[in-house]
N, C-alpha and C positions, 0 to 999 in steps of 0.2 A: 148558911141558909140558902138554897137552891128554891126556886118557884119551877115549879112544872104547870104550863100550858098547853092544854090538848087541840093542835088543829084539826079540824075536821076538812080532809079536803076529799070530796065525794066518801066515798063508801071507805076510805082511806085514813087511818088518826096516826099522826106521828105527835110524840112525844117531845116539848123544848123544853131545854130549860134556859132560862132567863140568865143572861150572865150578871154576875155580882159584880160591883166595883175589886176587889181580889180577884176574883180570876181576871178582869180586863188588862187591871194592872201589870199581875204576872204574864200573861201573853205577850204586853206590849215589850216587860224587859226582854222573854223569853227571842224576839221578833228582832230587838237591838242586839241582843247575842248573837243571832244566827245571820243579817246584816254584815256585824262585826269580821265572823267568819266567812264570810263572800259563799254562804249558801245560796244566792240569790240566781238564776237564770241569767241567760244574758240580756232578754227584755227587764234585769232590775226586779224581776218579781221573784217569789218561794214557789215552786213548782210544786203539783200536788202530791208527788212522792216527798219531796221536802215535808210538806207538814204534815203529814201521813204518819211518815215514818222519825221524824226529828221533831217537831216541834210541839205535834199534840201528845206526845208521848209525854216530853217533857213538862207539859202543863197539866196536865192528868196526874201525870206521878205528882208532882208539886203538891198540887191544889186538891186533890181525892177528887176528880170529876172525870165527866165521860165525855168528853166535846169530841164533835164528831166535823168533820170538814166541812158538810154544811152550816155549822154553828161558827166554825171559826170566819167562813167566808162571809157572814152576816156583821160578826165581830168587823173583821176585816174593812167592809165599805163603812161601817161605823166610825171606822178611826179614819178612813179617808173624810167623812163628810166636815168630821171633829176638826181635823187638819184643813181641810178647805174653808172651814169658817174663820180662823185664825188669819187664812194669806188672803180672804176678801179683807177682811180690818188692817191686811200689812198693804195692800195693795190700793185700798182707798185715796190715802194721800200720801206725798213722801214726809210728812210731817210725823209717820208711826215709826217706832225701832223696838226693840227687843232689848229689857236688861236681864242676863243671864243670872246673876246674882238673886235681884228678885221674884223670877219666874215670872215677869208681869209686861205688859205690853205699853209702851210709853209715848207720849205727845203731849204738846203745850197742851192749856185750856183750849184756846179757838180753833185746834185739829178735835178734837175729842167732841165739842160742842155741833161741828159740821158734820162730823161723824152721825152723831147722834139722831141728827133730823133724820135722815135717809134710816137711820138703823135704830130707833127706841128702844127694841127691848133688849139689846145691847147695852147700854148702862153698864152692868156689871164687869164687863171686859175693862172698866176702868180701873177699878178697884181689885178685882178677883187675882188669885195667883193661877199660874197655869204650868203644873208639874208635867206636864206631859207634853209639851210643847216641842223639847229638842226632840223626843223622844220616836215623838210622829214625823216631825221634819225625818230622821233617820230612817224611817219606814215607810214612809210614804210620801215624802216631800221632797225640797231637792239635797237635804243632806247625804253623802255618799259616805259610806263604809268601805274603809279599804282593806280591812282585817290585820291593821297594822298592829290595834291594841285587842287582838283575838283573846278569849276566856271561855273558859269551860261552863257551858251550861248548868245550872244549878249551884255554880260558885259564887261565895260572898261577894267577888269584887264586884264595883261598879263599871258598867260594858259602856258609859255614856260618854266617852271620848271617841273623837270621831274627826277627819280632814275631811276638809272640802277640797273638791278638786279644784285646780285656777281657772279663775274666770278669765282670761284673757282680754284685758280691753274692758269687763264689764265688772260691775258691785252690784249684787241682788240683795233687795232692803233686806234679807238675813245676815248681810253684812256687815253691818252698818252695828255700832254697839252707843248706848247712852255713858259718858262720862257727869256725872255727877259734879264732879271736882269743879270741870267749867263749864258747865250744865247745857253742852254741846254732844251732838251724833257724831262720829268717827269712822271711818271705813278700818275693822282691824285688820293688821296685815299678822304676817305668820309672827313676826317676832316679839310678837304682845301677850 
């Protein structure tokens, strides 16, 4: 189901359409594929012949829609603002970490409770799972794609394997992983 909204901007109506949860989804894999494959610029971004000619092609054929550059560059700051509300909650206190298993963002009681004052309508980042989470770090955050584990657009595999490059001397809280076992944060290193 597509919604189409008509802007009126002067004497001028272009035609949106609203993206669906499917298409965002698909873009976002479509975005880790092309990542994957180091289509990326050397400023780290998709050039607009990139998604021009690779990326909305392929989400058009996928999905049956028409997205047009300007839709995806709306898409696009969407998934950065998505992405930057996650690294203010990672960033809050070092008391937050990331369990990859459950897609969910983790901290005692009295980091989550401090949290909260400053952030109310946050609550649900408690509780909520967040499937898109590696997915944006690899897009827009600091995860780096080295097109080690490269696939073919539109193939079944999953593209969400990914190296970070080394921090030299540093651990960024997306390092950091919750062990369960001795209900302790960890720095993982490569051999884990």
């Amino acid at each position: 189901m597509h919604i189409q909204v008509i802007l009126s901007m002067g004497d001028s109506r272009e035609k949106y359409n609203v993206w669906t949860i499917e298409e965002s989804n698909e873009l976002l894999k479509i975005m880790v594929d092309a990542a994957m494959r180091g289509w990326r610029d050397k400023n780290g971004v998709f050039s607009k012949k990139t998604v021009e000619k690779k990326i909305l092609p392929a989400l058009n054929d996928k999905i049956g829609c028409a997205k047009t550059i300007t839709q995806y560059q709306s898409r696009l700051k969407w998934f950065k603002g998505r992405y930057n509300s996650y690294c203010k909650l990672m960033r809050h206190n070092s008391g937050f970490g990331w369990d990859p298993e459950t897609k969910k963002f983790t901290a005692n009681d009295e980091v989550w409770e401090d949290y909260f004052k400053s952030h109310p309508k946050h609550e649900h980042y408690r509780t909520d799972t967040f499937e898109d989470y590696e997915d944006l770090r690899i897009v827009v955050g600091t995860g780096t794609a080295t097109g080690k584990h490269s696939i073919g657009v539109g193939d079944d595999t999953d593209a969400r394997k990914f190296e970070i490059e080394e921090n030299r001397g540093t651990s960024l809280i997306d390092d950091y992983v919750f062990d369960h076992n001795i209900g302790e944060y960890f720095v993982q290193s490569d051999g884990q």
